[in-house]
C-alpha positions in Angstrom: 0.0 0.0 0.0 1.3 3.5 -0.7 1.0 6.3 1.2 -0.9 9.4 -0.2 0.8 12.3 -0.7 0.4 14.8 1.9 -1.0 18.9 0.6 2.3 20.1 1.8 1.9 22.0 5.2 -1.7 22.4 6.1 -2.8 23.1 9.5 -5.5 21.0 11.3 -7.8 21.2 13.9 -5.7 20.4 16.6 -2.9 23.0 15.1 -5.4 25.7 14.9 -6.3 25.7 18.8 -2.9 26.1 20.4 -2.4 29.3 17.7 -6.1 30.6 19.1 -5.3 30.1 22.5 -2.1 32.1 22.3 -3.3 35.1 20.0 -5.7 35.5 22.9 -3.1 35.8 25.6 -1.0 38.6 23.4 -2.8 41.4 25.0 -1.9 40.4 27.9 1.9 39.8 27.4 2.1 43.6 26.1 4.3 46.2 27.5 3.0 47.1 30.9 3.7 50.0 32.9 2.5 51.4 36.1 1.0 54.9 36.2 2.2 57.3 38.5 0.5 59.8 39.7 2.3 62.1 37.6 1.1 61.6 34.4 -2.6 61.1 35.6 -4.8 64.5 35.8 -4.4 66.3 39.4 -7.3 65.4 41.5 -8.3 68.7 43.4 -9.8 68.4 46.8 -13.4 69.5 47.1 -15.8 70.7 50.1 -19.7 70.7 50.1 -21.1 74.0 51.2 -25.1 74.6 50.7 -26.4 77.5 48.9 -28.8 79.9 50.0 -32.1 78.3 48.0 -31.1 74.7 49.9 -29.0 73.1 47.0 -25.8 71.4 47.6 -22.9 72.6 45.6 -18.9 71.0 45.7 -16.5 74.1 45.7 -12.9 73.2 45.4 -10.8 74.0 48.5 -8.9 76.3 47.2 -11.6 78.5 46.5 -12.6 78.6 50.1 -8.9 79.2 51.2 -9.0 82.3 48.7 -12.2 83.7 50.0 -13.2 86.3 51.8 -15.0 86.4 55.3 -17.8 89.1 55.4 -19.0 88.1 59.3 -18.1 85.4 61.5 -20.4 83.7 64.6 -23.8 85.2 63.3 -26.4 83.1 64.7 -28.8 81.2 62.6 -31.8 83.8 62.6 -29.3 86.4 61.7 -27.8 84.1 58.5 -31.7 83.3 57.7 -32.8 87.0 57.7 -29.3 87.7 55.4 -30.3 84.8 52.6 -34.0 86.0 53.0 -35.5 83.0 54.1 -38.8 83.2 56.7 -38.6 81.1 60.1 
């Protein structure tokens, strides 16, 4: 009996899968590097105040550290009759 002649170098199934399985594990051999905190955007620090109509608003701190103070130690009725507000 002689043996057939083979098509040269075809793949088969049981080629193919090991070639899947490792193109899907490239992405994860790729060049990692860790981030520093450098090259990621500058994270501000932020403070909740409320405004006079009730709403909460975040004001970055270093707004607040630039402000001015008008009064200080006024008493709630006071700060109520200021924002116009009826108790």
């Amino acid at each position: 009996m002689a043996d057939k002649p083979k098509k040269g170098n075809a793949i088969s199934r049981r080629g193919l899968f090991p070639l899947l399985g490792s193109s899907l594990l490239l992405p994860f051999i790729g060049n990692t590097r860790e981030i520093t905190p450098d090259e990621t955007t500058q994270e501000e620090e932020y403070k909740t105040l409320l405004k006079p109509d009730g709403t909460i608003v975040k004001v970055k701190a270093s707004a607040l550290k630039n402000s001015k103070v008008i009064k200080k130690n006024i008493p709630n009725s006071t700060f109520l009759q200021w924002l116009g507000k009826k108790f």
